[in-house]
Kinemage of the C-alpha trace (Angstrom):
@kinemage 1
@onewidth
@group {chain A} dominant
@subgroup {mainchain}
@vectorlist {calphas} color= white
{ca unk a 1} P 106.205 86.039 218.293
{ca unk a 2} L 107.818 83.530 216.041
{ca unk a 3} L 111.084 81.683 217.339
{ca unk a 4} L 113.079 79.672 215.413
{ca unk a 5} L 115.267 76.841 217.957
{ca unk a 6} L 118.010 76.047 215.643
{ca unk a 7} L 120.536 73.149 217.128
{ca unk a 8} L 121.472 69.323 216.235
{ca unk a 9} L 125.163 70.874 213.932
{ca unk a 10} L 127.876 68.981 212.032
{ca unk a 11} L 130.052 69.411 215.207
{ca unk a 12} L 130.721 66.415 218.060
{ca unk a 13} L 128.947 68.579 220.245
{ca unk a 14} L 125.486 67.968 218.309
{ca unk a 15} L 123.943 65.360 221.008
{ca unk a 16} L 124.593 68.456 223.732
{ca unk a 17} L 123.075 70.991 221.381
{ca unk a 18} L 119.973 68.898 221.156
{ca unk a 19} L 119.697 69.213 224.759
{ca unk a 20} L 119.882 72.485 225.162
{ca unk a 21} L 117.244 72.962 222.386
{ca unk a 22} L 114.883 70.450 224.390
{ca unk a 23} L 115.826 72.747 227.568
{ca unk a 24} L 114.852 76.489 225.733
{ca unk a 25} L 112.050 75.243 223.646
{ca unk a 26} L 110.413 74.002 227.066
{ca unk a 27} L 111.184 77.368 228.677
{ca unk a 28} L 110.180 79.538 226.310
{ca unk a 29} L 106.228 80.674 227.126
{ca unk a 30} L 103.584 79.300 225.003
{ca unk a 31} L 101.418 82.069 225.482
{ca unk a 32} L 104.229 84.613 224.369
{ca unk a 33} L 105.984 82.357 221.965
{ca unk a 34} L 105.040 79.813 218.835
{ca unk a 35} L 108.087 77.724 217.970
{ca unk a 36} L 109.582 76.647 214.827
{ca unk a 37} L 112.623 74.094 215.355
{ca unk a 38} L 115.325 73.760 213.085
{ca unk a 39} L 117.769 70.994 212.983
{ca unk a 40} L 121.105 70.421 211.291
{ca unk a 41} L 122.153 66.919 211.082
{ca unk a 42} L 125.603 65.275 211.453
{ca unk a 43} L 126.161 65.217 208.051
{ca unk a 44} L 124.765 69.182 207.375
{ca unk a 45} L 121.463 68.586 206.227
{ca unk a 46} L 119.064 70.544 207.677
{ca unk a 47} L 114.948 69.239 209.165
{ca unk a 48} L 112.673 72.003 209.336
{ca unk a 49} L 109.732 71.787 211.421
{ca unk a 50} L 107.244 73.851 213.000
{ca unk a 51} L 104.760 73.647 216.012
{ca unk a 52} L 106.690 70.792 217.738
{ca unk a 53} L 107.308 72.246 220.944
{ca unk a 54} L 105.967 69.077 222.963
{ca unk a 55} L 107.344 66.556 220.206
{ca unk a 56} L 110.912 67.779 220.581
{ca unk a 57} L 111.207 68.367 224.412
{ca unk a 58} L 109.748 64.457 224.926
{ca unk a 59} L 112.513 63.920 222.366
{ca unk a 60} L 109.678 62.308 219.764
{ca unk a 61} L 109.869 65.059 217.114
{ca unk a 62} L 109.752 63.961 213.326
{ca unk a 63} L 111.009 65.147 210.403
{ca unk a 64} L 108.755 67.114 208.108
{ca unk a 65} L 111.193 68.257 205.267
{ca unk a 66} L 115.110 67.747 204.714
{ca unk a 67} L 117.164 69.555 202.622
{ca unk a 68} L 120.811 70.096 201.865
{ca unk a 69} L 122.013 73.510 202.280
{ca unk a 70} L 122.726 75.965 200.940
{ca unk a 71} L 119.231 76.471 199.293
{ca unk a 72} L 117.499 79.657 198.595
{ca unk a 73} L 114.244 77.571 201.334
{ca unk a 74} L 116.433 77.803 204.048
{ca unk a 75} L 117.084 81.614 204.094
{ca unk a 76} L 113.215 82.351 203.509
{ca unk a 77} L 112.021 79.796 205.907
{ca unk a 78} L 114.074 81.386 208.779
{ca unk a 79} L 113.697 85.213 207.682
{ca unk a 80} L 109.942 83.644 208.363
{ca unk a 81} L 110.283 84.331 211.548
{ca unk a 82} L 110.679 87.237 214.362
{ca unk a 83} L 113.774 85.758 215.816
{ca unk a 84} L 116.287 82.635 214.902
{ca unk a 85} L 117.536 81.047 218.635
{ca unk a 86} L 120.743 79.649 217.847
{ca unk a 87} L 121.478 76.553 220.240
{ca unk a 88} L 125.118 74.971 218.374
{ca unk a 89} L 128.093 74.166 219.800
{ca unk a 90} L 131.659 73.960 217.932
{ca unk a 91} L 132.126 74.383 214.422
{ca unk a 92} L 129.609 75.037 211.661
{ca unk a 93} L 127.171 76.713 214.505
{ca unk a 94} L 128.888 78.602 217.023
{ca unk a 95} L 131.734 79.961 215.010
{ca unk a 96} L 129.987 82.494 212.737
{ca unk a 97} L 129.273 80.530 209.611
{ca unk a 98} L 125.629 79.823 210.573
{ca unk a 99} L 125.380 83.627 212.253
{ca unk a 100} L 126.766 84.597 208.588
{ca unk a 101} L 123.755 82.960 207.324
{ca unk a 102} L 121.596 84.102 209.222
{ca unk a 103} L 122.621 87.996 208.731
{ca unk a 104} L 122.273 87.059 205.131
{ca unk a 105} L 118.588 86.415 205.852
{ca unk a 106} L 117.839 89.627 207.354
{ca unk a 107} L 116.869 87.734 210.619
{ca unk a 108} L 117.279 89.012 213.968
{ca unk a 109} L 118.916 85.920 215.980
{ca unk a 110} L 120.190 85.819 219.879
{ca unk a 111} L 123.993 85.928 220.689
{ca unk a 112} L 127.337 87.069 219.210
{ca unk a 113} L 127.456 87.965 215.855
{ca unk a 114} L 129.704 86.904 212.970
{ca unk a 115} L 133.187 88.959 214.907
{ca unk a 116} L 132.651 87.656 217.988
{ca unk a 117} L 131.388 84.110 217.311
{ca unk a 118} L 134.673 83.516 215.119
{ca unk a 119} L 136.707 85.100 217.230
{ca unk a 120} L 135.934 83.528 220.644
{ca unk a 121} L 135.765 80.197 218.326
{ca unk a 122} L 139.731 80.591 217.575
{ca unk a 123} L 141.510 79.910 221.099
{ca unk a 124} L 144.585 81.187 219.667
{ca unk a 125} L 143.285 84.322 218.353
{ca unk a 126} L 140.909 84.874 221.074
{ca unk a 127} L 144.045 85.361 223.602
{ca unk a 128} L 146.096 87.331 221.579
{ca unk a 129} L 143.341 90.571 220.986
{ca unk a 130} L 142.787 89.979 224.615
{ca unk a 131} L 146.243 90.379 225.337
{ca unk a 132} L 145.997 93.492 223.216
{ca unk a 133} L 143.598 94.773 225.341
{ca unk a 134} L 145.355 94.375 228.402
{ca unk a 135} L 143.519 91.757 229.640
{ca unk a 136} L 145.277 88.815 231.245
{ca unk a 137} L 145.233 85.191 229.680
{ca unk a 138} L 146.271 81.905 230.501
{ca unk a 139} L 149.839 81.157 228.502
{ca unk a 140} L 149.869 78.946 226.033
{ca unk a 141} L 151.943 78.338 222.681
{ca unk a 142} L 150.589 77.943 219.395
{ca unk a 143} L 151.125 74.504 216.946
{ca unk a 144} L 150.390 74.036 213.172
{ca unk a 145} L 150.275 70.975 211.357
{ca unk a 146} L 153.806 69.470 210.851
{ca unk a 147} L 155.092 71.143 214.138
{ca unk a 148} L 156.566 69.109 216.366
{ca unk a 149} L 155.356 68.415 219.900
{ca unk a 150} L 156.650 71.274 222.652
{ca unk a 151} L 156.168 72.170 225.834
{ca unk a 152} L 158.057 75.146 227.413
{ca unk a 153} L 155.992 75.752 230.641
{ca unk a 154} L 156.486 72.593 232.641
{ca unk a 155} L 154.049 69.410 233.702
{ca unk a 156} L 151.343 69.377 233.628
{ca unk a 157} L 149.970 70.979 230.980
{ca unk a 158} L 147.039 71.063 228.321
{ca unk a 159} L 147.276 70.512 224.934
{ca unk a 160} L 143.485 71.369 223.168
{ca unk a 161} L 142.426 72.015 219.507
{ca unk a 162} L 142.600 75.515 218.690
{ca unk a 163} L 138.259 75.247 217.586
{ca unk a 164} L 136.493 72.873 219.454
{ca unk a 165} L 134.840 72.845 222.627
{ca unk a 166} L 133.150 70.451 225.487
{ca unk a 167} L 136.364 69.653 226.219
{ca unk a 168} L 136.758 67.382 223.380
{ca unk a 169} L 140.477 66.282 221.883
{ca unk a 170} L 141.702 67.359 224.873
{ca unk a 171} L 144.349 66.072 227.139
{ca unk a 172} L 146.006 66.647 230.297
{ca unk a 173} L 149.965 65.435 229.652
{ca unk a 174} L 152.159 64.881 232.768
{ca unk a 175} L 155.107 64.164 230.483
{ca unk a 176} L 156.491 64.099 227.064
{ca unk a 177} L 155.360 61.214 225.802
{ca unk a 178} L 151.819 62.102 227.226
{ca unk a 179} L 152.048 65.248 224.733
{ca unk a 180} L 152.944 63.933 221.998
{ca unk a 181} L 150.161 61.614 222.331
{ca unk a 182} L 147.309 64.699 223.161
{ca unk a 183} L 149.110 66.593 220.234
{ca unk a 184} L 148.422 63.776 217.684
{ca unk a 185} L 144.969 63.610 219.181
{ca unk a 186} L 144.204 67.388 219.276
{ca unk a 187} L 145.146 67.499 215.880
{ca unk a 188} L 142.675 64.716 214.904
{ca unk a 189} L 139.819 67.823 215.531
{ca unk a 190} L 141.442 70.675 214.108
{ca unk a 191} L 144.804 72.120 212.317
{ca unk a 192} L 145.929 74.028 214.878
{ca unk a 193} L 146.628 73.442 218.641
{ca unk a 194} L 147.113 74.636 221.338
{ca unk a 195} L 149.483 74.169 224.409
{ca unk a 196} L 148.880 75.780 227.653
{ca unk a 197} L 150.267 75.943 231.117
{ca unk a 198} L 148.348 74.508 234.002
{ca unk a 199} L 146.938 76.716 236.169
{ca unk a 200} L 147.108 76.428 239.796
{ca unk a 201} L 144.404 77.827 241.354
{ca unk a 202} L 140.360 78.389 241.220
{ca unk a 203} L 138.430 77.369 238.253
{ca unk a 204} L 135.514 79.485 237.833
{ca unk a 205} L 133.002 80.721 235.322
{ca unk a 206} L 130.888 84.125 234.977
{ca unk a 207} L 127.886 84.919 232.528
{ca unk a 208} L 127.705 87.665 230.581
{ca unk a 209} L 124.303 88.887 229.475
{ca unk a 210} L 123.734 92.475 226.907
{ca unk a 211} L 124.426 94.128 224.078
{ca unk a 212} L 126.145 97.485 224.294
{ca unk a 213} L 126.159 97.892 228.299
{ca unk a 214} L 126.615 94.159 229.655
{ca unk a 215} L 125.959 92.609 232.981
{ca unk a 216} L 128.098 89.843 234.992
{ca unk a 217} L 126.523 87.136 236.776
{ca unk a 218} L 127.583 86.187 240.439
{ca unk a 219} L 130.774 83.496 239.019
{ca unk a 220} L 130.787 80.034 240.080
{ca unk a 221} L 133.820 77.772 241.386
{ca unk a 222} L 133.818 74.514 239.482
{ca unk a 223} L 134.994 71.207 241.235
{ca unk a 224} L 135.544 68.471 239.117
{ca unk a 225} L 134.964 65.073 240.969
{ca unk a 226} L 138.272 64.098 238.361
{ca unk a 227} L 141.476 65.152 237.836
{ca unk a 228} L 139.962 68.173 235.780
{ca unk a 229} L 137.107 69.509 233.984
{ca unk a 230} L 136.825 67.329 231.173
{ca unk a 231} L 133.725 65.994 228.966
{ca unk a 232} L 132.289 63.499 231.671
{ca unk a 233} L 132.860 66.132 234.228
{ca unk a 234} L 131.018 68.390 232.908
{ca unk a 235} L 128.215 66.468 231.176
{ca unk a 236} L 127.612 63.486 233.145
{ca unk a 237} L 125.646 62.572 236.380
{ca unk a 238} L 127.665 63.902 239.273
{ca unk a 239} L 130.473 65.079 237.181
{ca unk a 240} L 131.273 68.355 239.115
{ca unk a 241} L 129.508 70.636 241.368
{ca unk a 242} L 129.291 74.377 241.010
{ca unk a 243} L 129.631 76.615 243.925
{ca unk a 244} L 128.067 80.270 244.216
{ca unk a 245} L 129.380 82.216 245.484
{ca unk a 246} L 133.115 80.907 244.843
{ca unk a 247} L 134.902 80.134 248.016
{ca unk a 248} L 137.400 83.224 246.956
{ca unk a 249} L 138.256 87.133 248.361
{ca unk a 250} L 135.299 88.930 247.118
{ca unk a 251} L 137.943 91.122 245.786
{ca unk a 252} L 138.709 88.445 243.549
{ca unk a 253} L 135.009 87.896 242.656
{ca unk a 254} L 134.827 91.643 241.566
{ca unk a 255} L 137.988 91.264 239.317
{ca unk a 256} L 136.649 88.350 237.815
{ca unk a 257} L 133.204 89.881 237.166
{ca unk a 258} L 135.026 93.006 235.770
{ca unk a 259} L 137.355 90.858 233.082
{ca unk a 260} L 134.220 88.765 231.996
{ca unk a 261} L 132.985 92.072 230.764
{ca unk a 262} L 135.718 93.250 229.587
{ca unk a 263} L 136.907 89.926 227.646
{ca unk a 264} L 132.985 89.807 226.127
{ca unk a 265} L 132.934 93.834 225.263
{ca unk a 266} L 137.091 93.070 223.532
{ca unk a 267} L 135.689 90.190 221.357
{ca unk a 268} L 132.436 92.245 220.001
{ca unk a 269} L 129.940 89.833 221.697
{ca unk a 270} L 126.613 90.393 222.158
{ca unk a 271} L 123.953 88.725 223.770
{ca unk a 272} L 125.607 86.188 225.720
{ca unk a 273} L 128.865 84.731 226.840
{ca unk a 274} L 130.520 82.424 229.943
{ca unk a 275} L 133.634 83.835 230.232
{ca unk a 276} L 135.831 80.562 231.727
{ca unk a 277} L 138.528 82.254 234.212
{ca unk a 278} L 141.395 81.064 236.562
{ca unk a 279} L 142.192 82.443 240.649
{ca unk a 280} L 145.521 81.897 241.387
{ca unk a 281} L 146.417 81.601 245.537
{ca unk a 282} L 147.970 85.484 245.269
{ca unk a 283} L 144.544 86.640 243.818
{ca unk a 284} L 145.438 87.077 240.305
{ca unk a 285} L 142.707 86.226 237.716
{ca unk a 286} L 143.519 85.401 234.134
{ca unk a 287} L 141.071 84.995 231.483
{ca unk a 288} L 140.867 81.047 229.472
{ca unk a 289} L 138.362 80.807 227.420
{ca unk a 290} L 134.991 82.600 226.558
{ca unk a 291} L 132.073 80.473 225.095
{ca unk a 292} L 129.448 82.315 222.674
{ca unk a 293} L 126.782 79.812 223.095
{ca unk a 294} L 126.975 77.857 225.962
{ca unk a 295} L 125.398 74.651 227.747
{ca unk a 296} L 121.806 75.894 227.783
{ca unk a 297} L 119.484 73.611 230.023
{ca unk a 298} L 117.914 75.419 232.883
{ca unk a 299} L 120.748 73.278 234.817
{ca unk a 300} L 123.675 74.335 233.235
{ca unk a 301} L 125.807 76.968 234.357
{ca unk a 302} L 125.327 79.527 232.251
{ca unk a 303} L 121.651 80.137 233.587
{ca unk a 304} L 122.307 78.474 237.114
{ca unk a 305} L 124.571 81.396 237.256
{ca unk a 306} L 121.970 83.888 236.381
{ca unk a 307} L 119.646 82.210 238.457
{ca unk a 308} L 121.527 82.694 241.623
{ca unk a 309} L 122.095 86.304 240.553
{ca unk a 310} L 117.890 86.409 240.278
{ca unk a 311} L 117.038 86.039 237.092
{ca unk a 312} L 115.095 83.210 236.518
{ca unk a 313} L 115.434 80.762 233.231
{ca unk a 314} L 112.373 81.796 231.828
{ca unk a 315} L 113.089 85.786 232.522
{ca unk a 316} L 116.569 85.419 230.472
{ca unk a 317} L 114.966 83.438 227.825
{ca unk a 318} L 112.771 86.757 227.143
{ca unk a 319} L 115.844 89.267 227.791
{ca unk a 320} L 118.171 87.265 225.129
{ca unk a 321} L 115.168 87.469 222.303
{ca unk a 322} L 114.661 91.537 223.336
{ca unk a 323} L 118.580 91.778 223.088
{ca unk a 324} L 118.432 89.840 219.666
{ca unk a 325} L 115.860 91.989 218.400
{ca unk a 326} L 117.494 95.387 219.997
{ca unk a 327} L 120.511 94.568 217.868
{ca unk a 328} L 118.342 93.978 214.638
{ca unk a 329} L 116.806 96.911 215.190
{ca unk a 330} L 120.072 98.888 216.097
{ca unk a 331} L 121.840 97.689 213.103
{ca unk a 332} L 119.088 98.559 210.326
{ca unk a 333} L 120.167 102.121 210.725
{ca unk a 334} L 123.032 101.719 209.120
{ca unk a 335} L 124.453 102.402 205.795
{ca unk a 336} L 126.202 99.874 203.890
């Protein structure tokens, strides 16, 4: 079977991305798999290149061909393929405009598809159809560009962009001069921002992994060695450690498996998802943030989760292609 590894993206998360290529392109089994990697550059253009498995994870791949997109090569170079692997993080990869692409090409590809990539992209709207649903989310206030700085929930609090992830543009303000500041830098990264109350309580995060019938993952309590989970936390050396099972009632670990689900079925994902959740003291559980396309080394949460719940890296490597191709399958039924 043909895989495509598509990562690098225009976003700041593109080092990350590159990562978590090197990661899935080394667990992916040669005997089962041939490889074709993909990568969009900083500035958008795209290097297509095939049979470099060992090239990319040793981080020596080169370039065979670049091109700008769009071009009518890239669509028939990925619908080339069995299945398009989609490792980006942030904008212009993990927020449907590359999964638009890609259902233009007629290409089955793993995770969420245009819907749910967008939506879960969009903080702001993300929270509001979960509210809908009945699900409950962390509070938070929306800002636009030329709103002024506000804060009706008390200190601390976080001010984020709306669309970004990997913790980037964000800021933890004890006071109002503090906001203002994150604000001005939040809105560096996007037009819209968002302000949210802080959270006392249990961080912890839960995997998602299906289509139409999804399973949870055992969560995992994160402990930030820093005043919170922010980009060196979570990507460098040491930065936090992740605890499984979470030190919390396992009534509470229920109720956070069963709104992971629920926030990934609410937001049309499929594939995968780490649904990012609070435990307050009384045992309530409210829903922050769900990520389409997570960290993706064999270390990073997503499959350490997984892993602890016995399914090896490998293992979900082969159950995210089947659920890519499921859906391609599913969806060619249909009448447009």
């Amino acid at each position: 079977m043909r895989v495509a590894v598509l990562m690098g993206g225009r976003s700041s998360e593109h080092d990350i991305s590159v990562a978590s290529a090197r990661s899935v392109l080394a667990g992916l089994d040669p005997e089962r798999y041939e490889t074709v990697t993909v990568e969009i550059a900083r500035d958008g253009r795209w290097e297509l290149e095939g049979g470099a498995r060992a090239a990319l994870v040793s981080g020596q791949a080169s370039v065979a061909e670049t091109l700008p997109v769009p071009t009518a090569s890239v669509p028939a170079t990925l619908a080339g393929v069995d299945v398009v692997f989609p490792i980006l993080h942030g904008p212009f990869g993990e927020d449907g405009t590359v999964q638009g692409l890609l259902e233009l090409a007629g290409v089955p590809y793993v995770g969420a598809g245009v819907m749910g990539s967008a939506l879960a992209m969009d903080k702001d709207v993300f929270k509001a159809v979960l509210r809908d649903r009945g699900i409950p989310v962390t509070r938070n206030i929306t800002l636009r560009t030329g709103d002024r700085a506000e804060n009706p929930f008390g200190y601390p609090a976080f001010v984020k962009p709306a669309r970004l992830g990997s913790s980037v543009g964000i800021t933890k303000a004890h006071d109002e001069a503090e906001l203002e500041r994150g604000v001005a830098l939040a809105f560096e990264h996007d037009e819209k921002v968002l302000v949210e109350e802080f959270v006392h309580g249990v961080e912890v995060e839960c995997s998602v992994l299906g289509n139409r019938d999804p399973i949870a993952s055992l969560p995992g309590e994160i402990v930030a060695h820093a005043e919170w989970y922010d980009y060196a936390a979570k990507y460098d050396e040491g930065g936090m450690e992740l605890v499984v099972p979470p030190r919390i009632p396992e009534e509470s670990t229920r109720r956070v498996q069963e709104l992971a689900i629920g926030s990934f079925v609410a937001s049309e994902c499929e594939g995968m998802a780490r649904v990012d959740l609070f435990v307050r003291k009384d045992g309530e559980v409210l829903v922050n943030e769900l990520n389409t396309i997570p960290g993706f080394t064999a270390t990073s949460v997503y499959a350490k989760l997984f892993e602890a719940s016995g399914l090896p890296y490998p293992q979900l490597l082969d159950r995210l292609v089947e659920l890519a191709l499921e859906r391609h399958e599913r969806r060619r039924g249909l009448r447009f």
